[in-house]
C-alpha positions as CSV (number, residue, x, y, z in Angstrom):
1,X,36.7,-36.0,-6.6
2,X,37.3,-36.9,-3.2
3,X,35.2,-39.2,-1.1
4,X,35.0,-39.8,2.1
5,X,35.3,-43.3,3.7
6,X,31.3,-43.9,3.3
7,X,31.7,-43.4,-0.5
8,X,29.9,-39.9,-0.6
9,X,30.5,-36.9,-1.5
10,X,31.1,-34.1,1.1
11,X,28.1,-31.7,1.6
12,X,28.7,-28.2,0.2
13,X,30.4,-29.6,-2.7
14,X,30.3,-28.1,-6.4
15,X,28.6,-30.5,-7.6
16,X,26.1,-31.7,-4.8
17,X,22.3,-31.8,-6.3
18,X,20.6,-29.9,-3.8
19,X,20.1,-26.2,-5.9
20,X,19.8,-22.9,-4.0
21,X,16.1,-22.0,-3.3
22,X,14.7,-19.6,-5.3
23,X,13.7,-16.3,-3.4
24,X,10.8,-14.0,-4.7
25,X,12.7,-10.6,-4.4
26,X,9.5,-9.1,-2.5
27,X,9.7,-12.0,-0.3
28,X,12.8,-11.1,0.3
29,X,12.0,-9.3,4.0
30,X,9.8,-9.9,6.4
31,X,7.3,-6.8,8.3
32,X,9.8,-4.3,10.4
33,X,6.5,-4.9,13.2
34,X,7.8,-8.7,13.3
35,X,11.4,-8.0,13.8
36,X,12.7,-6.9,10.2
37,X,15.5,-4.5,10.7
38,X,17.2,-4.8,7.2
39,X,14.9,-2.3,5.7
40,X,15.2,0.1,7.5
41,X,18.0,1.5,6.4
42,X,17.3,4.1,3.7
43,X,19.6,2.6,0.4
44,X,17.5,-0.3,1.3
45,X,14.1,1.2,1.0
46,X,15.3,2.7,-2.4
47,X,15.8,-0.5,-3.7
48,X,12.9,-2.5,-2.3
49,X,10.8,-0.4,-4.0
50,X,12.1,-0.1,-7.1
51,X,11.6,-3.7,-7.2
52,X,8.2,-3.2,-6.5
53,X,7.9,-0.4,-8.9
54,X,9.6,-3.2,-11.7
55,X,6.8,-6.2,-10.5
56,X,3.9,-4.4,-11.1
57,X,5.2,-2.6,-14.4
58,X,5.6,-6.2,-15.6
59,X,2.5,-7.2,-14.2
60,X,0.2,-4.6,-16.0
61,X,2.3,-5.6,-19.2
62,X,1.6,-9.2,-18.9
63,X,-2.1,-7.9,-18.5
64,X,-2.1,-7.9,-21.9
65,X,-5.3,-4.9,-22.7
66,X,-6.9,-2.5,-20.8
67,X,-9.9,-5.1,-20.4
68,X,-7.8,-7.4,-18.8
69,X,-6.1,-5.4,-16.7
70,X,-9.4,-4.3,-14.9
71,X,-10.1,-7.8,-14.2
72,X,-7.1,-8.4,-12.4
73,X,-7.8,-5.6,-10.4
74,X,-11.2,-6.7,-9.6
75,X,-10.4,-10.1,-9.2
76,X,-8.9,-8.9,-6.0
77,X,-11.2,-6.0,-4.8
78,X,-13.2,-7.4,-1.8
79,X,-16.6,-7.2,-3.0
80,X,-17.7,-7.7,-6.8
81,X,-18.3,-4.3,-8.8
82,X,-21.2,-4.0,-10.7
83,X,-20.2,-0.9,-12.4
84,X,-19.8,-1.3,-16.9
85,X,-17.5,1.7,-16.9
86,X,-14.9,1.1,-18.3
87,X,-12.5,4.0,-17.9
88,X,-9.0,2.5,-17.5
89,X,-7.0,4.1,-14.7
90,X,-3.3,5.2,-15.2
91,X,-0.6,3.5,-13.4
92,X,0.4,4.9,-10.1
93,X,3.3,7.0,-10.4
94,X,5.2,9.1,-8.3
95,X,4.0,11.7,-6.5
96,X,3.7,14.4,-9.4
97,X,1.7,12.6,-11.6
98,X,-1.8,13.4,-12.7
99,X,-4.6,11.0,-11.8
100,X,-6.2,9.6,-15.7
101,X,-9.3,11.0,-17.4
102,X,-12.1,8.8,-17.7
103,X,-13.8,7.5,-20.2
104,X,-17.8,7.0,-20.9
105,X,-17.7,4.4,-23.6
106,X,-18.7,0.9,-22.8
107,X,-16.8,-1.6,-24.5
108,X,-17.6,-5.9,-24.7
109,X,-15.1,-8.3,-24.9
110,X,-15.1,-10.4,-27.6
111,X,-12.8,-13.1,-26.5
112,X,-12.0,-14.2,-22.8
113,X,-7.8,-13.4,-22.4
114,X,-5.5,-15.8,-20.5
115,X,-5.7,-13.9,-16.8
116,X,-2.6,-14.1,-14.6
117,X,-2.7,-15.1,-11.1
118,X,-4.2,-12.4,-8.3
119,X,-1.4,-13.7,-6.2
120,X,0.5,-11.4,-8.1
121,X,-0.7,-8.3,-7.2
122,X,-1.4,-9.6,-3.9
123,X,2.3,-10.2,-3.4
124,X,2.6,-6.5,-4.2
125,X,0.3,-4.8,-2.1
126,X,2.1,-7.0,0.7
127,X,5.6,-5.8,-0.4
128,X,4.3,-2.0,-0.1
129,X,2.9,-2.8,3.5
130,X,6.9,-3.9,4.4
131,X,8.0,-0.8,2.9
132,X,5.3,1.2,4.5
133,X,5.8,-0.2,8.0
134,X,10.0,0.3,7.4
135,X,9.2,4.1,6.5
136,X,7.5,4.9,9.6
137,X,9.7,2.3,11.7
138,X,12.6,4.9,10.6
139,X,10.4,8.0,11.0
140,X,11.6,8.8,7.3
141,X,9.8,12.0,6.4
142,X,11.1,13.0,2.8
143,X,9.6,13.5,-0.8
144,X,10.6,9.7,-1.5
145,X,8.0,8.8,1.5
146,X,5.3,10.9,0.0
147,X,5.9,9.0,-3.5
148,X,5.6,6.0,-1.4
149,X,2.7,6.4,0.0
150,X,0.7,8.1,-3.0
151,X,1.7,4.8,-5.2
152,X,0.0,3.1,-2.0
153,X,-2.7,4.9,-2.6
154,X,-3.3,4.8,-6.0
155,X,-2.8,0.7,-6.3
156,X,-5.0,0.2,-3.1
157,X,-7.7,2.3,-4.8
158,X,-7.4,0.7,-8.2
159,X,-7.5,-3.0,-6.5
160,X,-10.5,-1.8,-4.0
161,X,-8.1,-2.7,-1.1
162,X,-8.9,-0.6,1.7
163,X,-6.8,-1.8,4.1
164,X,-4.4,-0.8,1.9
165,X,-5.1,3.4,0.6
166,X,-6.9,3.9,3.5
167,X,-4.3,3.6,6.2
168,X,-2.2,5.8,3.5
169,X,-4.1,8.7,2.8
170,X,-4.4,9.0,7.1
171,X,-0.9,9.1,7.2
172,X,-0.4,11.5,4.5
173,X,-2.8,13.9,5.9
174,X,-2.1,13.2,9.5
175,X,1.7,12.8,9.4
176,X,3.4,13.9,6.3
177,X,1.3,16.9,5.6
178,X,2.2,18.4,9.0
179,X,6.0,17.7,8.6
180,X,7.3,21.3,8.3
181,X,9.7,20.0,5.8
182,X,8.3,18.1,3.2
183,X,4.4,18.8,3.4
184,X,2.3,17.6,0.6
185,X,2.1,20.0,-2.4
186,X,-1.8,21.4,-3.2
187,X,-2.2,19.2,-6.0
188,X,-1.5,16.2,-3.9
189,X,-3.7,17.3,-0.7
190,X,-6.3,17.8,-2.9
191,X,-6.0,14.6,-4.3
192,X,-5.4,13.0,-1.0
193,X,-8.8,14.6,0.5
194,X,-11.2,13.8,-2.1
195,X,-10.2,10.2,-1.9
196,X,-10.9,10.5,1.5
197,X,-14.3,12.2,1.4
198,X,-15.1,9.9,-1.4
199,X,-14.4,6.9,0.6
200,X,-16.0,7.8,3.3
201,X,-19.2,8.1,1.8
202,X,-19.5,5.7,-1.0
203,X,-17.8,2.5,1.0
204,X,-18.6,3.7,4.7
205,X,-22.0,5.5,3.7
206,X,-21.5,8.0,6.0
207,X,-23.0,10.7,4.4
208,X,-22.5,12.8,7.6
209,X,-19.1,12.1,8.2
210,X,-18.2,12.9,4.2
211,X,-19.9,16.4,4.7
212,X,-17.5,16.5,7.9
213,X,-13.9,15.8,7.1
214,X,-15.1,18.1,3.2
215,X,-15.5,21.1,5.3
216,X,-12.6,20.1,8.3
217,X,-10.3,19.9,5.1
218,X,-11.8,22.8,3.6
219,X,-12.0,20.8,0.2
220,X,-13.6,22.6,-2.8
221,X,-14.5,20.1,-5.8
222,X,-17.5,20.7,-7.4
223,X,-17.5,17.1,-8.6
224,X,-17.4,15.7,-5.4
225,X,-19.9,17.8,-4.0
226,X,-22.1,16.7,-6.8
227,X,-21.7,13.2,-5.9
228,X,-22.2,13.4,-2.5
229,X,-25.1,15.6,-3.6
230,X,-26.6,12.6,-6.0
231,X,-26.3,10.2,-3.1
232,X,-28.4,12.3,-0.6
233,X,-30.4,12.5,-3.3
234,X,-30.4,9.2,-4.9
235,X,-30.5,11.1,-7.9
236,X,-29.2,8.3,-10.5
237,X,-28.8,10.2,-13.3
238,X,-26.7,12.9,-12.1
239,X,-24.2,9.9,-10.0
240,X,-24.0,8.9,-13.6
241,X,-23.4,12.0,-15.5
242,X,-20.7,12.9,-12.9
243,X,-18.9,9.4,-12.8
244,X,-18.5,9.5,-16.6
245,X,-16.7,13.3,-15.7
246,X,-14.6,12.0,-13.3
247,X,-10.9,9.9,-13.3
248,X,-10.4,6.5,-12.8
249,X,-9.2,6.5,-9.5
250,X,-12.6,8.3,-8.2
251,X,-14.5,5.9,-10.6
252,X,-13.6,2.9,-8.3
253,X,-14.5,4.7,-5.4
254,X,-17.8,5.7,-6.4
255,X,-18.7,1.8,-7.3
256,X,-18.5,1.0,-4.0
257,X,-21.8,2.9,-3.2
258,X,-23.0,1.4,-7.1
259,X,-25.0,-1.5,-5.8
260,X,-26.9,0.8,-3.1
261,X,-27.8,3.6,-6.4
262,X,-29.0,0.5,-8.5
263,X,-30.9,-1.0,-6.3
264,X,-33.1,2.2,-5.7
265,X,-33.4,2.6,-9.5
266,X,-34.8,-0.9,-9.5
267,X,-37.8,0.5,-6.9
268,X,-38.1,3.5,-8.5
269,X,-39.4,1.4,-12.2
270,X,-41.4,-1.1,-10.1
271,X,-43.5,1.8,-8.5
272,X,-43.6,3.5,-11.7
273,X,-44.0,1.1,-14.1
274,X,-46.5,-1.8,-15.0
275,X,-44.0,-3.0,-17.8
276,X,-40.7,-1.2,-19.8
277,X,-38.8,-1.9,-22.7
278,X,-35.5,-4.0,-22.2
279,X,-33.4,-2.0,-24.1
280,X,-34.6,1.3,-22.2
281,X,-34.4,-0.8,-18.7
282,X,-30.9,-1.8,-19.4
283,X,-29.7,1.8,-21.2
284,X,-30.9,3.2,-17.8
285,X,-29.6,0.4,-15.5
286,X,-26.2,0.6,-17.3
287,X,-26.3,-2.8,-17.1
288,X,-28.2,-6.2,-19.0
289,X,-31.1,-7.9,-18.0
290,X,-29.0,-11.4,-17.2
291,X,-27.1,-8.8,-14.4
292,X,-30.0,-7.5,-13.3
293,X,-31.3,-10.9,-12.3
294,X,-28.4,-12.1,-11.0
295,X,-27.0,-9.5,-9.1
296,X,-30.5,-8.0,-7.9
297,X,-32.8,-11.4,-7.7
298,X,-35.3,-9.2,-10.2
299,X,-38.3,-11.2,-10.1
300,X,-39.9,-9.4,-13.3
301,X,-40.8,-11.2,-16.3
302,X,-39.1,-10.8,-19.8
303,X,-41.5,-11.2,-22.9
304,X,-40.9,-10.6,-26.1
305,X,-38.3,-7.5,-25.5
306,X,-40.7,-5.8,-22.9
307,X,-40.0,-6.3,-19.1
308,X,-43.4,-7.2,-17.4
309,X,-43.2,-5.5,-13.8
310,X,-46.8,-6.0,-13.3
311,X,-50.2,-7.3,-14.1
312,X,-53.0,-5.7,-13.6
313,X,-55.9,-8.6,-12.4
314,X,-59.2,-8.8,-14.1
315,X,-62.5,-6.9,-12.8
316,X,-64.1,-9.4,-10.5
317,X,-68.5,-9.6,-11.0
């Protein structure tokens, strides 16, 4: 080995300690808005995703079940769910495949399952925003694009992050759908509208503008009429009857505007009721009486499996 004349070894040798750093593969590039210009050649964008596609395949396997899964997701969904459904959502795919059926049961875990880290899918959603930003950087307009962007969708909607679907599905309906060349088929501009309609009334509340961009888009869903239908309304039993009809994908949507339909059904009782069994109150609520307090500060008093709402005072002489 040769030395210099300070005794040490020279720096880049074989054997020197320092290791190579260790560089997350969606880490990899920075955002094209910031001065990335690797990605946007085409071979490139091909291959970033398919490393993104390969992350989050191996992060719903290390999920474990369905149960967990869900968590992860809302682990990093900006406000707390209160929905028990627990329909599982399929995995975003490509831009021909069919958003999941959903599923009524309601299921309780019996044991508690090691969770990964959120950063994980956080490091995802961030990877798709590089690709995203590289697509339109190199005004790419093609069928990979669309599959882009529906995955966006899809994995924004099942992780509540707006910032992430909804900047998608404008683009889709605003810039890929109007491409003369590669316009989005009927299946996905349905698809792409009733998220849109959806979102608009259940996270924005804009009941208005829902009614708006249904008719601008000319969408026909009798589903998604009915649940913009049961929140004019506040009609709580048919917003459940048609969430349990409904995919996963809309079933995150609609919990958005949950809270806001629970709360109501919580009035509706305590004008109604002077006391209610706890097993009907919670069959009703979708939801137990420990939830109920602590999500909705209910007030009312629990005795002997009957929910006291209120008491009616004696007759004064």
């Amino acid at each position: 080995m040769q030395r210099n004349k300070a005794g040490r070894t020279p720096s880049g040798h074989q054997f020197s300690r320092l290791k190579p750093a260790e560089i997350d593969p969606l880490a990899e590039y920075g955002l094209p808005s910031k001065g990335e210009k690797r990605l946007l050649n085409h071979k490139t964008q091909e291959a970033y995703y398919s490393k993104i596609a390969e992350r989050y395949l191996a992060f719903c396997t290390d999920a474990g079940d369905r149960d967990s899964l869900q968590k992860q997701f809302s682990r990093l969904a900006v406000g707390e769910t209160t929905s028990t459904n627990t329909s599982t959502p399929l995995l975003p795919a490509g831009s021909t495949s069919t958003p999941p059926s959903s599923s009524s049961s309601h299921s309780h875990e019996s044991s508690t399952p090691q969770l990964l880290s959120p950063s994980d899918l956080s490091q995802i959603l961030s990877a798709l925003r590089k690709l995203r930003e590289a697509l339109v950087a190199s005004s790419r307009l093609d069928d990979f694009t669309t599959q882009v962007y529906l995955f966006a969708v899809r994995l924004g909607i099942l992780s509540s992050s707006f910032e992430t679907y909804l900047p998608s599905l404008l683009y889709l309906l605003r810039v890929i759908h109007r491409s003369p060349t590669h316009p989005l088929t009927s299946v996905e501009y349905h698809e792409v509208v009733s998220y849109l309609v959806l979102d608009t009334a259940c996270r924005r509340g804009d009941l208005a503008e829902a009614y708006a961009l249904r008719n601008r888009y000319k969408l026909k869903d009798p589903k998604v009429d009915a649940t913009l239908k049961a929140l004019v309304t506040d009609d709580w039993v048919s917003w459940r009857r048609t969430k349990r009809a409904v995919d996963g994908y809309r079933v995150k949507l609609m919990e958005f505007a949950e809270p806001g339909m629970r709360g109501h059904v919580l009035k509706a009782f305590g004008r109604a009721y002077l006391s209610v069994g706890v097993d009907y109150l919670e069959e009703t609520m979708g939801m137990k009486w420990e939830d109920m307090v602590e999500r909705f500060g209910v007030g009312w008093e629990l005795n002997n499996g009957r929910v006291v709402i209120r008491k009616i005072g004696g007759k004064t002489q």
